[in-house]
C-alpha positions as CSV (number, residue, x, y, z in Angstrom):
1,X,0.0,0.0,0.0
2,X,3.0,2.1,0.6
3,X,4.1,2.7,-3.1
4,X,-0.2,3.7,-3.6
5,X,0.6,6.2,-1.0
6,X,4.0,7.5,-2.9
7,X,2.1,7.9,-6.2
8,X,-0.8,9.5,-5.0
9,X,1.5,12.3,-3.3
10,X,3.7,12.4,-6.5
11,X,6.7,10.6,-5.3
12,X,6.7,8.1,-7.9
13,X,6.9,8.7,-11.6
14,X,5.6,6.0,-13.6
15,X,7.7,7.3,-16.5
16,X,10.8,6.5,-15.1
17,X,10.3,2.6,-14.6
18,X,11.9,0.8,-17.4
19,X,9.2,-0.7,-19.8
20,X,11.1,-1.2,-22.7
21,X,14.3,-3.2,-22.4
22,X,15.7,-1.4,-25.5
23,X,18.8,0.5,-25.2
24,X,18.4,3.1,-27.6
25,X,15.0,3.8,-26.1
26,X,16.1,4.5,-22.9
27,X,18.9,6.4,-24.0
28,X,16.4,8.4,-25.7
29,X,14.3,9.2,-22.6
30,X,17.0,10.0,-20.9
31,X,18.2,12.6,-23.6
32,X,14.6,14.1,-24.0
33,X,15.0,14.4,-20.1
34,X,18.2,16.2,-19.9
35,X,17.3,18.7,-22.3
36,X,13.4,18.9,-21.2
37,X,15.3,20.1,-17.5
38,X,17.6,22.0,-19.3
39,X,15.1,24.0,-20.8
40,X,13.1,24.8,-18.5
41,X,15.9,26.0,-16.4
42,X,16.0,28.7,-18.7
43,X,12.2,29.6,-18.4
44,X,9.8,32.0,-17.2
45,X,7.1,30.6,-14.8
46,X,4.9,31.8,-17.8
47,X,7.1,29.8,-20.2
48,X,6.9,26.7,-18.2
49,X,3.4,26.9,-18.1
50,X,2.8,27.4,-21.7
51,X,5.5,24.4,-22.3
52,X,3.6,21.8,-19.6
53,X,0.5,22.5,-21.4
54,X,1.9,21.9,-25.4
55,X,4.0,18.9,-23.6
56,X,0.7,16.9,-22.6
57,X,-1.1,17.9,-25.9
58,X,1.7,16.6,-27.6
59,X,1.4,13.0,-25.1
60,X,-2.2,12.9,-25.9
61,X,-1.8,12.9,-29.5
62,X,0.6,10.2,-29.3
63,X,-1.0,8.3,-26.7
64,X,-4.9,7.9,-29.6
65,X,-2.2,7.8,-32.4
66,X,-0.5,4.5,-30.9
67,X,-3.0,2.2,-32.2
């Protein structure tokens, strides 16, 4: 029940369990990661906003375009 408890406060990204045992994938989330961080380093809390909300557009296109 304890790991319920750490997702429901936001302790536990389900993005960062390994689902794919493919290198090059995870070496491309990683990448996407370091440069997402990067980024908005560099922001605005407008800017950060703005990005967070064109970020999950762009996951729920992908997410009805996967099958």
């Amino acid at each position: 029940m304890r790991i319920l408890e750490e997702f429901w406060y936001g302790n536990i990204e389900p993005t960062e369990y390994d689902t794919c045992p493919c290198a090059e994938y995870k070496k491309a989330l990683q990448l996407i990661s370091r440069n997402e961080e990067k980024l908005q380093s560099t922001m605005t809390d407008a800017q950060k906003e703005l990005f967070s909300r064109y970020a999950d557009s762009v996951r729920e296109f992908q997410d009805r375009h996967r099958t």
